[in-house]
Steps between C-alpha positions, in 0.01 A plus 500: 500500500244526780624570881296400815419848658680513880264469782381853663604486886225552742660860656438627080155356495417656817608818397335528156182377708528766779556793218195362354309508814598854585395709198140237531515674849611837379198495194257388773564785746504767212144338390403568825616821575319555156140372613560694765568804348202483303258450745614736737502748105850604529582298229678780264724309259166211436245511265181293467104573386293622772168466367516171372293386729221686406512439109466123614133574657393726160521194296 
């Protein structure tokens, strides 16, 4: 037989939204330390096409 599900408090809620909105925060900051990585070419551990540029203006 079916059960109504208990309510979640608010102090739960706000806790499974502030882990959420740390790793968003984390994944942002490691995004930029990546872009900046890669412009600055110490980017060691990154790889992406160079010359793609280039092949665009051949065709």
């Amino acid at each position: 037989m079916a059960v109504p599900k208990k309510k979640t408090s608010k102090s739960k809620r706000s806790m499974r939204r502030a882990t959420w909105k740390r790793k968003a925060e984390k994944q942002a900051q490691r995004a930029l330390s990546l872009g900046k990585s890669i412009l600055t070419g110490r980017a060691k551990g990154f790889y992406y096409p160079e010359n793609s540029d280039d092949e665009d203006e051949d065709e």
